[in-house]
C-alpha positions in Angstrom: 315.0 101.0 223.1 315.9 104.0 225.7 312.2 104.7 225.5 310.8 101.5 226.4 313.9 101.2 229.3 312.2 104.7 230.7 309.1 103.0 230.5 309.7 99.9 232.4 311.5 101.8 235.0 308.8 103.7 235.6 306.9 100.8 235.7 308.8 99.2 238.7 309.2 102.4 240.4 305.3 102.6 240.8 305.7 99.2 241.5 307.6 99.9 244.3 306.0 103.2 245.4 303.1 101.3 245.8 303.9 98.3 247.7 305.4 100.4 250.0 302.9 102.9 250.9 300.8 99.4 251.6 302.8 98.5 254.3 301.4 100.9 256.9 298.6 99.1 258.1 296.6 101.3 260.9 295.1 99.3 263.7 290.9 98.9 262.6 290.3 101.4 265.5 291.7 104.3 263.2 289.4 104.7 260.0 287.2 107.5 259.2 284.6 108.8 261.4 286.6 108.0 264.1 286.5 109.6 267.9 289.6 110.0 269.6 289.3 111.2 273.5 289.6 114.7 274.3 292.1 116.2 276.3 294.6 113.0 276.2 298.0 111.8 274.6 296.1 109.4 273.0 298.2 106.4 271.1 297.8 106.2 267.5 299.5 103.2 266.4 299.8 100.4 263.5 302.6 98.4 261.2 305.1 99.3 258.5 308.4 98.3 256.8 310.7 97.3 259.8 312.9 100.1 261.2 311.1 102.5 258.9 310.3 105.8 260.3 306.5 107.2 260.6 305.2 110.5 261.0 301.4 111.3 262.1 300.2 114.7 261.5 297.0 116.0 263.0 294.8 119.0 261.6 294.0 120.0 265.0 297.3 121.4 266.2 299.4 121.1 262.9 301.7 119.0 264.4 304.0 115.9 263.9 304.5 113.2 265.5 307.4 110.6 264.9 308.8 106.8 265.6 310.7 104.2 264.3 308.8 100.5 263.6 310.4 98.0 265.7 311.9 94.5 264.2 308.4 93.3 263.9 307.6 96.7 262.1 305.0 97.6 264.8 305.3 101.5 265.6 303.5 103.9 268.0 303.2 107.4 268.9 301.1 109.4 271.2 299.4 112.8 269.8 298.2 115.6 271.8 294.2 115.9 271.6 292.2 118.9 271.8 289.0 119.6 274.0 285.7 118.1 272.1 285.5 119.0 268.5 286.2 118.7 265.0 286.1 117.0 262.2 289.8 116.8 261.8 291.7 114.8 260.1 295.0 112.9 260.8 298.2 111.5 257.9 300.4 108.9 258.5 303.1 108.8 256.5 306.0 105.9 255.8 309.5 107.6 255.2 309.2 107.9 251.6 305.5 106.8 251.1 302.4 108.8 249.9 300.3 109.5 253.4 297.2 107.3 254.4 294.6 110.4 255.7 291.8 109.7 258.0 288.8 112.0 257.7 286.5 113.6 259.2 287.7 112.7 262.9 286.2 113.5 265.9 287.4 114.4 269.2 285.0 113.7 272.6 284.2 111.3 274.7 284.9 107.4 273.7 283.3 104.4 275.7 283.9 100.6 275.8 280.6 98.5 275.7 281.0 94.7 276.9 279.4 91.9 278.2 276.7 89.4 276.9 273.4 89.0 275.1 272.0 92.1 276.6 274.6 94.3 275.6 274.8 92.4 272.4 271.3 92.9 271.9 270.6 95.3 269.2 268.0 98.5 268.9 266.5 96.3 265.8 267.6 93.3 264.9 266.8 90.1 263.7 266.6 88.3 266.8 265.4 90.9 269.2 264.1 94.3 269.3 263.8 97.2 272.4 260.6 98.8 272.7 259.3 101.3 269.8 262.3 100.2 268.3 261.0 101.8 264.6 260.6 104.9 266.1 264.0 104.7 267.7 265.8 104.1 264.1 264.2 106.7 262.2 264.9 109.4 265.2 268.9 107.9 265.8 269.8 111.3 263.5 273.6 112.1 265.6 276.1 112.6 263.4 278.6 113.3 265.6 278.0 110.1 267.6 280.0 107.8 266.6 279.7 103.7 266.4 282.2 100.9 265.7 281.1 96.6 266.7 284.2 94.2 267.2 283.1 91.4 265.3 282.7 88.0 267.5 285.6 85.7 267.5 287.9 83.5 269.5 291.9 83.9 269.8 293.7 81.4 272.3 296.6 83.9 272.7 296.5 88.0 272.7 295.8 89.6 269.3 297.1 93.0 268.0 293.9 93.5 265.5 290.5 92.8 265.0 287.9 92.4 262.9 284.7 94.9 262.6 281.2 95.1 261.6 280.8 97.4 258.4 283.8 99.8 257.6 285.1 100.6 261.1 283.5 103.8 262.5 280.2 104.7 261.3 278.4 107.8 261.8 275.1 107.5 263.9 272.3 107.4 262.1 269.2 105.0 261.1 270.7 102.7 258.3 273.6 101.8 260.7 271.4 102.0 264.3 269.5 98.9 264.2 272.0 96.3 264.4 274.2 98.4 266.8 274.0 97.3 270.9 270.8 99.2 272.2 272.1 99.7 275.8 275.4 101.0 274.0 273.3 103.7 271.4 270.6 104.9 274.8 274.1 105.3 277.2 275.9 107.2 274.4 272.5 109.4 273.4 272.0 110.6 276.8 275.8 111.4 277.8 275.7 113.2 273.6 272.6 115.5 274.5 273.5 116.6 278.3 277.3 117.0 277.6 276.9 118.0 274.1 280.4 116.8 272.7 280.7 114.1 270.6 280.7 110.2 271.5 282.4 107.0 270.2 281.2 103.4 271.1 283.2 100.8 270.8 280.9 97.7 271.4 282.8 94.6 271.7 280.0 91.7 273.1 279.0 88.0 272.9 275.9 86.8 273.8 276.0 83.9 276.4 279.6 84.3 277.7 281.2 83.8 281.0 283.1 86.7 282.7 286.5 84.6 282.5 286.1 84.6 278.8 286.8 88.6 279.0 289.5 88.1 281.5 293.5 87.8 280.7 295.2 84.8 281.5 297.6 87.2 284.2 294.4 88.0 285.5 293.2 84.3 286.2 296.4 83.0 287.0 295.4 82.7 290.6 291.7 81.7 290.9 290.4 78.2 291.5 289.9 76.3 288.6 290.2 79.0 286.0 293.8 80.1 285.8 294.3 76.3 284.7 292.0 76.9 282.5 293.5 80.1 281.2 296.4 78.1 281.2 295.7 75.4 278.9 293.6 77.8 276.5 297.2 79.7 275.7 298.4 76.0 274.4 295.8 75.9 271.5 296.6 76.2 268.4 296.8 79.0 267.0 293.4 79.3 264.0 289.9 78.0 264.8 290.4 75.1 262.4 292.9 73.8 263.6 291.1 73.2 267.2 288.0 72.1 266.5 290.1 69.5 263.9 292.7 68.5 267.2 289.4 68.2 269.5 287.4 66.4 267.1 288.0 62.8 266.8 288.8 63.2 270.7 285.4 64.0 271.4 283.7 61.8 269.6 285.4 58.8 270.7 284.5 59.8 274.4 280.6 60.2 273.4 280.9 57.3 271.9 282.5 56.0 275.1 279.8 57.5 277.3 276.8 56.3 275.2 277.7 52.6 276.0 278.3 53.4 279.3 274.9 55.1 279.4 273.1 51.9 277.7 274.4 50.1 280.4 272.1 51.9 283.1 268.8 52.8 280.6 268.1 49.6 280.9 267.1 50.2 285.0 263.7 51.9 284.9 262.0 50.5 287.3 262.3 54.0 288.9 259.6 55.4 286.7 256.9 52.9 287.9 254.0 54.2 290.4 254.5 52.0 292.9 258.4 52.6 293.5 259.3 53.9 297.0 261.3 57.3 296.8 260.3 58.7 300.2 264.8 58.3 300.9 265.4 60.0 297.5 266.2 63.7 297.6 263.8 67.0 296.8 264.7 68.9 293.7 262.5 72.1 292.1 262.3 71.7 288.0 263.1 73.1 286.0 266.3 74.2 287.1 270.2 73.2 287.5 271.2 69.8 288.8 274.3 71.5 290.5 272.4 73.0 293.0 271.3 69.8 294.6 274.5 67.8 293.5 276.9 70.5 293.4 279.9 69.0 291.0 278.4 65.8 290.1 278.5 64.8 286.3 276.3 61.9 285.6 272.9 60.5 285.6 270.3 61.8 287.9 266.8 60.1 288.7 264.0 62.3 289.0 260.2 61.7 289.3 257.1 63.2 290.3 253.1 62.3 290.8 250.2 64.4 289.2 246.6 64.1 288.7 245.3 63.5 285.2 242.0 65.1 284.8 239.0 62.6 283.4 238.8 64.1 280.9 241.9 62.7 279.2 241.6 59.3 280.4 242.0 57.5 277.4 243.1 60.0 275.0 246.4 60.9 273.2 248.4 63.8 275.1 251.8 65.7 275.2 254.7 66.3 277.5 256.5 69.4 276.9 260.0 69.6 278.9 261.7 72.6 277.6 265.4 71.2 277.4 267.6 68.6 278.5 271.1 69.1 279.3 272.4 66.5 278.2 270.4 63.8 277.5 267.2 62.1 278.4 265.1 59.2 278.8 261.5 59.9 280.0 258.9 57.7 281.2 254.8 57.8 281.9 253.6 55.8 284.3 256.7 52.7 283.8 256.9 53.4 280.0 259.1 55.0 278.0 257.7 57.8 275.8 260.8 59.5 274.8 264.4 60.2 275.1 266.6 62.9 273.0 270.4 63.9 272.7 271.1 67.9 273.0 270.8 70.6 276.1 269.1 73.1 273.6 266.5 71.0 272.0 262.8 71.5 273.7 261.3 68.2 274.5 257.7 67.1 272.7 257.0 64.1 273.4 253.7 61.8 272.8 251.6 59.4 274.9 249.4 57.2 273.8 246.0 57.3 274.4 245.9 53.3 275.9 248.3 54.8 279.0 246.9 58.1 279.8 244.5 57.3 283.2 242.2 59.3 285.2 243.9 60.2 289.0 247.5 60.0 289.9 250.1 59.3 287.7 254.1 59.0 287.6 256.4 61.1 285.6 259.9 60.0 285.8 263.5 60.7 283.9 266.3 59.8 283.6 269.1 63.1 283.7 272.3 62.4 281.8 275.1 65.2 282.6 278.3 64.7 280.6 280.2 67.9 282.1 279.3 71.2 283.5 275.9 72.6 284.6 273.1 69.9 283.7 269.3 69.8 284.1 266.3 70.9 282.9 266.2 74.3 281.4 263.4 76.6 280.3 260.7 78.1 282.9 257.5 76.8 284.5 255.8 77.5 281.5 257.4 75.4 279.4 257.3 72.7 281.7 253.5 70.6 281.4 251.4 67.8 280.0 249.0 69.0 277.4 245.7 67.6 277.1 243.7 66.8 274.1 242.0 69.7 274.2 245.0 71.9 275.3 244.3 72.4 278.4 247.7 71.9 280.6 249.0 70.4 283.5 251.9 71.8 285.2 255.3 69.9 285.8 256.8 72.8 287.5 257.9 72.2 291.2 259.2 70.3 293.3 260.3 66.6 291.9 261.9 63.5 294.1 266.1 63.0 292.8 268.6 60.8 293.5 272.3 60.4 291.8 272.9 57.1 289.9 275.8 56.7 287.5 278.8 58.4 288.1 280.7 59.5 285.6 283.6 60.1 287.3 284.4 56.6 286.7 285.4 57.3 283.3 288.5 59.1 281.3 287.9 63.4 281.8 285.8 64.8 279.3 287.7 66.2 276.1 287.7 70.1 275.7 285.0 70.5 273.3 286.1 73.5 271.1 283.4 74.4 269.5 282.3 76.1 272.4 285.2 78.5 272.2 283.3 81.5 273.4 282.8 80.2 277.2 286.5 79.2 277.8 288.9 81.5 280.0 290.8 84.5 278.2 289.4 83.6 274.7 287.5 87.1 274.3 289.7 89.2 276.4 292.5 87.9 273.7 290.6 88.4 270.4 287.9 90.9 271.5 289.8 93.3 273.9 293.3 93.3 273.9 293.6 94.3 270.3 291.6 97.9 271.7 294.4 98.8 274.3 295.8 101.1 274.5 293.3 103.2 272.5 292.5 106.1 274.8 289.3 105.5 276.5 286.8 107.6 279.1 285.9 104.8 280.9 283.6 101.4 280.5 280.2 99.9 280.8 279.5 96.1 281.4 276.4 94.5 281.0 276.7 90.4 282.1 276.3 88.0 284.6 273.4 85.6 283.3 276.3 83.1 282.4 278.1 82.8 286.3 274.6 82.4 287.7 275.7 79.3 290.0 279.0 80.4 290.9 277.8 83.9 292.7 280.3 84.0 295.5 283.1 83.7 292.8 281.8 86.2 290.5 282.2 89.3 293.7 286.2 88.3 293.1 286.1 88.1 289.5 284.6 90.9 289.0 286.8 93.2 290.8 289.8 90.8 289.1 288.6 92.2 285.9 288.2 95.7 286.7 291.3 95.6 288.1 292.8 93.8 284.8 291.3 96.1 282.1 292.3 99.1 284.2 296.0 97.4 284.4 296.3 96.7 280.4 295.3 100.4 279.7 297.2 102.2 282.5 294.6 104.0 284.6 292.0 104.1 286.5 288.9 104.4 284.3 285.6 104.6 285.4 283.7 101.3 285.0 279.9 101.1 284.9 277.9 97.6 285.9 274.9 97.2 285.0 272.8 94.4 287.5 270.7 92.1 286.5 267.0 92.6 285.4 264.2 90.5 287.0 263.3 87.5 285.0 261.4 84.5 285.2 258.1 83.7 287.1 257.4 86.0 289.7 258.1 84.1 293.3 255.5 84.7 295.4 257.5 82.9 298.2 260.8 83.7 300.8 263.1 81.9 298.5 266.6 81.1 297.5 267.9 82.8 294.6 271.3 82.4 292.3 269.8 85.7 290.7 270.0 87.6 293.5 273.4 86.2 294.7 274.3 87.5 291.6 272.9 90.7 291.6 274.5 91.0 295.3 277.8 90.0 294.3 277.6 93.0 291.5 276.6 95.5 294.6 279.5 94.5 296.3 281.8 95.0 293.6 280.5 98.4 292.6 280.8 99.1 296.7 283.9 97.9 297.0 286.0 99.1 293.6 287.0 102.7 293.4 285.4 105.0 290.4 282.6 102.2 289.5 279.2 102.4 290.0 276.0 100.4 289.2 272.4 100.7 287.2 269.8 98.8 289.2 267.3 97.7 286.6 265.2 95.2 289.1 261.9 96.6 287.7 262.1 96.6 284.1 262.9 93.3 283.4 260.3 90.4 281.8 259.2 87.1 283.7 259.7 85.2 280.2 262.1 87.2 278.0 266.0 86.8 279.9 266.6 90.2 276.9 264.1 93.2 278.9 262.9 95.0 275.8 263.3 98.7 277.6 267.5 99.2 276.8 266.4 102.8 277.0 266.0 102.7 280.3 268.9 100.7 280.8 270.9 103.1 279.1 269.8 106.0 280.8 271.0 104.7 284.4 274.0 103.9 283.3 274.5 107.7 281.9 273.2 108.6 285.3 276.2 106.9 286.5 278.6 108.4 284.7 276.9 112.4 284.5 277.3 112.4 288.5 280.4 110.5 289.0 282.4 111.3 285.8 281.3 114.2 284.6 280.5 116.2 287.9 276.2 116.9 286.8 274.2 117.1 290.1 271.9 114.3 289.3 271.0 111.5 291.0 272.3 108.4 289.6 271.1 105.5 292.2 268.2 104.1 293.8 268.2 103.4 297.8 271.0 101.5 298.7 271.3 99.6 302.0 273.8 100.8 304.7 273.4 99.0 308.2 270.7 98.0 310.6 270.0 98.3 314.1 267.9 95.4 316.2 265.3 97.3 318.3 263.0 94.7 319.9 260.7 93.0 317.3 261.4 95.4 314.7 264.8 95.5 312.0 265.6 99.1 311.3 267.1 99.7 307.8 269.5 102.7 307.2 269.8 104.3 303.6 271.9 106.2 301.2 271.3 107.3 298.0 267.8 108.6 298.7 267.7 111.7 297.3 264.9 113.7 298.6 263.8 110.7 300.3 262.5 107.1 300.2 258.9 106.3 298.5 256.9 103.4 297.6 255.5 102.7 294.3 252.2 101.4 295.4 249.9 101.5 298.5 252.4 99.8 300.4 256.0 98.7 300.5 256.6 94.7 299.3 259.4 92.6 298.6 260.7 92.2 302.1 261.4 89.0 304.3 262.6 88.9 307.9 264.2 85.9 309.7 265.2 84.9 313.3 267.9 82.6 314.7 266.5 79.5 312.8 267.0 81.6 309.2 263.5 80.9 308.2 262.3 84.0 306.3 258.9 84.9 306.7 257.0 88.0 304.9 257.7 91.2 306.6 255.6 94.1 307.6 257.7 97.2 306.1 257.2 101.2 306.5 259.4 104.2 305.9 260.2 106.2 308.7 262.3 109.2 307.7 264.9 107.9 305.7 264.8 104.6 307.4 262.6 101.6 306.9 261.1 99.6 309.6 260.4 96.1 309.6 258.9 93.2 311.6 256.7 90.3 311.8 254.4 88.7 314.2 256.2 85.1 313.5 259.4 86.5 314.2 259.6 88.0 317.9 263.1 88.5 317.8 264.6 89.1 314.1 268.0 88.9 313.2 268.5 89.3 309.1 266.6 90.8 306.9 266.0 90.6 302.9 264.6 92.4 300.1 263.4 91.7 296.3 266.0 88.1 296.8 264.4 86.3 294.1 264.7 85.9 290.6 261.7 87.7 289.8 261.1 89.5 293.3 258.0 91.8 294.4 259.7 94.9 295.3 259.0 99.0 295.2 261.0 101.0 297.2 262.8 103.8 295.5 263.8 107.0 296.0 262.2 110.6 294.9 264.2 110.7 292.0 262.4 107.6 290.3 265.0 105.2 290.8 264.6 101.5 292.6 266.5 100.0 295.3 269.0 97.4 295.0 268.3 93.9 296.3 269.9 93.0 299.2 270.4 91.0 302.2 271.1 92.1 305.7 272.6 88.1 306.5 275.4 88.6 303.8 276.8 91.5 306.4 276.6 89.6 309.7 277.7 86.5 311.5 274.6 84.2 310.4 275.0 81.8 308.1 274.5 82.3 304.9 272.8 79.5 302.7 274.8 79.5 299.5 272.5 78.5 296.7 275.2 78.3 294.2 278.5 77.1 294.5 282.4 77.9 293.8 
């Protein structure tokens, strides 16, 4: 009987031995193969038993660090790194507990990679791939690089933990490479081979997302529009099942709300007939965003246009190809209706019948229906045509007559929709960045802007705002490296407006403007038809240029030409430079990309020529200049860089001075 006592307390002391020593729980930043900065008091942190003590001990320095959990059992204590090094390994041990080790650590030089789908984008994966992306697997052979992905999800309130990809920190090598963020692996390779210490990348991205997603609600709290915002996201409930449940049956009864009020204005199409007079109706260029014609309207907009229909097709059964719809669309061929969808990312297809296809002109009309936010018709020119019989194409790109009907601010405000968590204030900053403070970082690099494309002029404050915030959460001053955003789409051939380039200009500002920051111009590796540029190498590699110079000390240059000031002499516009290393050059027999304008801010094509380190610039149809602009377009010509290789940034004299500026997109 004694005996079998013995044994079952034995029993319940292993019990009990064990269940304790589960309590500590590390944060999912601290597992094996980890990188912890070098040279830092860098926080090592995690739960336990409340008011239990915790010792860490660290291989490096033999030495012990101790706290207390608090009520909530959460405990923290800072330990003393080395310079670059290892592997080391650190114990944590609960008072009375077996220790939890952590192997083969690291100590170097640890980087935060955010933003969206280019930063998401991986070195091989299913859905995209950089150039000679096989070659770059089988060569990613750097052990002492390290890698670690925050796996994408939504929190409408700050989390202390996270989830990963694999098993937290994974050595870098090519079964764990291809999936991994491409511009993340190419910044970390170059700054591992020139500094030669080891790296860890913590890439925490989500394709498609806004820059207020990755923003605190402190942060937002006083910006138009968005700190509500912020503000009604911390009232969710707390799992994603729960919202979508609670927004549900909310949303549904408003669709089914706005579909009768829709059915009560389809019936009007007397707008798509050839003989209608629109010459009072507005101009519009599609495909493109309704917003920037009818800035903050939410409703349905009339749009129609004539083309010629080649003989050839008289008579014959053909296609229209829209791209897609956002939200909803009725379309029409000369007075009859041919098609009409539900769904801003399905690409239109739709089929006309032989019996109303006619030689000469013809009218294309359709009806736009925008429930909320930005609406339109998306895609590029090239996904924008009638197809013949025998494939040959017409184009439907350009410029299209518009006009606002329904209004549907008449009805009850749209429901938050929460299955589009992702593009709400705070939601990543709670899930997929505040769980990482206040792990010791070197500094940041931020790929994103795609997503705040019409609200330029707001992105230069939010920008700095989150800068500003990240910097605030972890304490100091890090350095923070943008990257701006690639050419893309057709190339414009045109002086035009751009949201692109209000975009890329409201980056400049923000790297000009923000102390220890910096940007990688990428304005001439991008792809007219692929938003993802394939060459993340090169992406990579300015952004190391970045940081080599600026936080590391290297003398190497790390930007292209950038714009300083101007001088007026005459007929001519004289451009001052920094950042030219041993001087400006063109790529090509002669510089392109630049537009001049006088009083009545008509930009014309410029003559442009480098003298010393200044460039000159005029035009016959301009006698006396007053602004002048370069590579503004989505997809601008453009070569001027310096001897170092590297391209200028975009820019725009008129953004500077007193003229007014014509603001494309809206805040």
């Amino acid at each position: 009987m004694n005996t079998i006592k013995k044994l079952a307390s034995l029993v319940i002391l292993t019990v009990v031995s064990a269940v304790a020593s589960a309590e500590i729980k590390m944060s999912p930043l601290f597992t094996d193969n980890m990188v912890m900065q070098q040279k830092s008091d860098a926080p090592v942190w995690g739960t336990a038993e409340p008011k239990a003590k915790v010792t860490v001990k660290t291989s490096w320095n033999k030495a012990s660090y101790s706290a207390t959990a608090d009520e909530a059992g959460k405990w923290m204590v800072k330990v003393s790194t080395p310079k670059a090094g290892g592997p080391y390994s650190i114990s944590i041990t609960e008072q009375g507990t077996e220790p939890i080790t952590i192997k083969n650590v690291l100590i170097g030089e640890v980087w935060i990679c955010s933003g969206q789908s280019n930063m998401q984008m991986p070195v091989k994966g299913n859905w995209a791939k950089v150039t000679n992306c096989d070659e770059e697997v089988a060569n990613a052979k750097y052990p002492k690089m390290r890698l670690i992905s925050v796996e994408r999800l939504t929190s409408s309130k700050p989390e202390d933990n996270f989830t990963t990809y694999g098993n937290g920190w994974m050595e870098c090598s090519p079964e764990n490479v291809a999936e991994f963020s491409a511009t993340a692996y190419f910044f970390g390779r170059e700054i591992h081979k020139k500094r030669g210490v080891p790296v860890g990348l913590i890439h925490t991205s989500w394709g498609g997302t806004t820059i207020e997603a990755w923003m605190s609600k402190e942060a937002l709290a006083g910006v138009k529009d968005l700190g509500s915002q912020a503000e009604f996201v911390s009232g969710w409930p707390a799992t994603r099942e729960e919202r979508r449940a609670k927004s549900q049956g909310a949303v549904d009864a408003w669709n089914r709300l706005s579909n009768t009020f829709d059915d009560a204005f389809v019936q009007f199409s007397d707008f798509s007939e050839e003989k209608f007079d629109d010459s009072r109706w507005d101009n519009m260029k599609l495909p493109g965003n309704l917003e920037r014609v009818y800035s903050g309207f939410d409703g349905h907009v009339l749009v129609r246009r004539t083309v010629d229909i080649p003989a050839a097709w008289a008579g014959k059964e053909i296609k229209m190809h829209i791209g897609g719809v956002d939200d909803k669309d009725f379309t029409y061929f000369n007075g009859t209706q041919i098609g009409g969808e539900q769904g801003w990312n399905k690409a239109r297809v739709y089929t006309i019948a032989g019996n109303l296809v006619k030689e000469g002109k013809t009218t294309v009309a359709i009806r736009i229906m925008d429930k909320s936010g930005n609406g339109g018709i998306s895609g590029n020119d090239q996904s924008f045509y009638l197809e013949g019989p025998d494939g040959s194409k017409v184009s439907l790109a350009g410029n299209w007559k518009s006009k606002k009907d329904a209004d549907y601010s008449s009805m009850p405000a749209r429901p938050v929709n929460m299955y589009n968590e992702p593009y709400w204030s705070t939601v990543l900053y709670n899930s997929m960045i505040a769980p990482l403070v206040p792990y010791t970082i070197k500094g940041a690099i931020w790929y994103q802007g795609c997503s705040n494309e019409d609200r330029a002029y707001q992105y230069q404050d939010l920008m700095r705002l989150l800068i500003a915030d990240w910097r605030d959460k972890w304490g100091y001053d890090f350095p923070f490296y943008i990257t701006q955003l690639a050419n893309y789409t057709k190339r414009q051939t045109q002086p035009t407006e751009s949201t692109w380039a209000e975009l890329r200009e409201a980056q400049l500002m923000a790297a000009r403007t923000v102390s220890n920051t910096g940007m990688a111009v990428t304005i001439d590796i991008g792809e007219a038809y692929d938003i993802h540029p394939r060459n993340k190498q090169e992406v990579g590699r300015r952004l190391a240029l970045q940081a080599l110079n600026k936080t590391y000390g290297m003398q190497v240059a790390c930007s292209g030409p950038v714009y300083e000031s101007y001088e007026i002499d005459g007929n001519v516009i004289r451009l001052k430079f920094s950042s030219v290393a041993g001087g400006l050059v063109v790529k090509g027999d002669k510089l392109e990309g630049f537009t001049i304008a006088g009083a009545d801010h008509k930009f014309h094509w410029a003559d442009a020529k480098i003298v010393g380190n200044c460039i000159e610039v005029s035009c016959k149809d301009v006698p006396k200049p007053l602004a002048v602009r370069y590579a503004w377009a989505n997809n601008p010509l453009g070569n001027l860089f310096n001897t170092a290789g590297l391209p200028a940034s975009p820019f725009r004299t008129d953004s500077w001075q007193g003229i007014t500026i014509s603001k494309t997109s809206r805040y």
